[in-house]
Each structure stands twice: as structure tokens, then as C-alpha cells.
N, C-alpha and C positions, 0 to 999 in steps of 0.2 A: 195139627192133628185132629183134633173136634170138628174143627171144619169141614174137613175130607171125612172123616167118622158117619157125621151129620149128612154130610151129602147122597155118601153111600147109603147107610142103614137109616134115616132117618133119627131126627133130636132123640125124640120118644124113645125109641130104642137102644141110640146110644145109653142116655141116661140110665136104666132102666136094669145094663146090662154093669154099666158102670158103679150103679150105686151096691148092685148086689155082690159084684164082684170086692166093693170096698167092708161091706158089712163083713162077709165072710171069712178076707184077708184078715182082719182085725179081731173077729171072735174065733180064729185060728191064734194069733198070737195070743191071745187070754188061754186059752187052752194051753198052749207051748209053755206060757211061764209057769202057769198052776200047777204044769207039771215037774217045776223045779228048773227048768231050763232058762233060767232068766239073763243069761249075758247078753251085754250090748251089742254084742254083732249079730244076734239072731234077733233080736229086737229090730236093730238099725234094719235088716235085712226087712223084715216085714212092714216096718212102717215106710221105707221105700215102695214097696210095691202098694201098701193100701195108700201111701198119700200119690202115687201114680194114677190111680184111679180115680182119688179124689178130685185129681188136676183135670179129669172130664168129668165129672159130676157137677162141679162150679161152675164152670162157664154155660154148661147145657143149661145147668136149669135156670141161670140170670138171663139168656136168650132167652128162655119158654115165657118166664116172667113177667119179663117187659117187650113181651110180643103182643101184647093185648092195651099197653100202657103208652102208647107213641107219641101223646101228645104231652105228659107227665113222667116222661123216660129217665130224668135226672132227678126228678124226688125219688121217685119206686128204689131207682139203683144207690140214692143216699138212705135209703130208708134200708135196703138188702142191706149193705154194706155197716151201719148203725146195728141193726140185729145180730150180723157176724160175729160184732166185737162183746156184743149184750151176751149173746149166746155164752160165746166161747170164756167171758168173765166169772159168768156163773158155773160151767159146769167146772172149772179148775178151782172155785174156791169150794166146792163142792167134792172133788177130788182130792183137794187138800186136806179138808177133814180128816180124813182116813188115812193120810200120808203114815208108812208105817216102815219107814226108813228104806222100805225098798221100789223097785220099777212097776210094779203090780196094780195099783191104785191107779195109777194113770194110764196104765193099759186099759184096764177096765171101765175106765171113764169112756175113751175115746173109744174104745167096742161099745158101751153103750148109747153113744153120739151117734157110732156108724149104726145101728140097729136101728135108732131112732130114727137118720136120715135113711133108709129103707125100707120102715114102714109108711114114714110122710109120703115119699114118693109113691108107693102103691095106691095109697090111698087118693092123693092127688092126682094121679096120672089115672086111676077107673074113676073119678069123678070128670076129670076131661075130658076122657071116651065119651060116658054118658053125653058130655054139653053137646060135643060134636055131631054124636048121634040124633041129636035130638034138632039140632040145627043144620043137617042133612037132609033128616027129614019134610022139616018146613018146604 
């Protein structure tokens, strides 16, 4: 599906459309429970759809990554893959902290991962533009 996404709309764009669509699914569900509605099928329910999204969000941007990296293709993607696991270690013990018997805290975690992962990308993807632009120009 990325593939064909990629093909059609371009990485850039997939990405771009994906991450925001994942941020948003996710500070939708912080909203839903905050408002009392915290069972497991309306949870399950949204974090199907935000980790849908996030299943194009991954792939695009490990291509974009090691588009530039092709002769160190296998460090870059042990080193993505290393960071994954760093990431995701800290922000759940991090999440734990707060653990307050209910689903909330971890919602909130991962809505602030997905926020975090949609401002990197803005910010990386107009610093790409710029490179581009600039080596267009050349």
C-alpha cells in the first residue's frame, strides 16, 4: 500500500498526510477518554485507525532516510531501528510514572509521541524543501 501511495502522491506527501492524520486520530482519542468515555472498544477502535496510519508513516520515512545513506544502508537502519526501541523505552517509563489505575496516561503518552512525530516531520520535511531548493538551483 505505501508503495502504490508513494507512487501515486509522492513519499513526501504520503508521509506528511499520514503523520498528521496519525497525530490527530490520537489527540482525538485523548479528548474522547478526558471525556469519560474510556472503554476498550472505543480506545481499540482509535488506536486501530491511528496505528493504520502509523503503518505508512514508518516505512515512508525509513525510505526517505536511507535515500541519502546507500553506501551505510545497514548501520542507518540498525541505528533507526536502536532508536525505536530507546524511544519507545523511555516514553513508557515515562508514562508509567503517572500510571493512575486507568487507560488515560497511556493515551496521553502516545498522543504526545504522535504530536512529537508531526512536528519532526514538518520541520524535517521544510528543511528538505530548502536542501532541494537550493540544490536545484546550483
Amino acid at each position: 500500500m505505501t508503495g502504490w501511495l508513494g507512487d501515486r502522491f509522492g513519499l513526501v506527501r504520503v508521509m506528511r498526510m499520514a503523520v498528521t492524520a496519525f497525530a490527530l486520530t490520537m489527540a482525538a482519542m485523548v479528548v474522547v477518554m478526558s471525556l469519560g468515555i474510556n472503554q476498550l472498544p472505543v480506545m481499540a477502535a482509535f488506536l486501530f485507525v491511528g496505528y493504520g496510519f502509523l503503518g505508512l508513516v514508518i516505512p515512508t520515512t525509513s525510505v526517505l532516510a536511507l535515500e541519502d545513506h546507500g553506501e551505510i544502508a545497514g548501520t542507518a537502519s540498525a541505528l533507526m531501528g536502536t532508536l525505536h526501541f530507546v524511544t519507545s523505552a523511555i516514553a513508557m517509563v515515562i508514562a508509567g510514572v503517572f500510571f493512575d489505575g486507568t487507560a488515560l496516561p497511556m493515551a496521553i503518552g502516545i498522543a504526545l509521541c504522535a504530536v512529537g512525530a508531526f512536528v519532526l516531520t514538518q520541520a524535517t520535511i521544510g528543511r528538505r524543501r530548502v536542501v532541494e531548493a537550493g540544490a536545484a538551483a546550483e
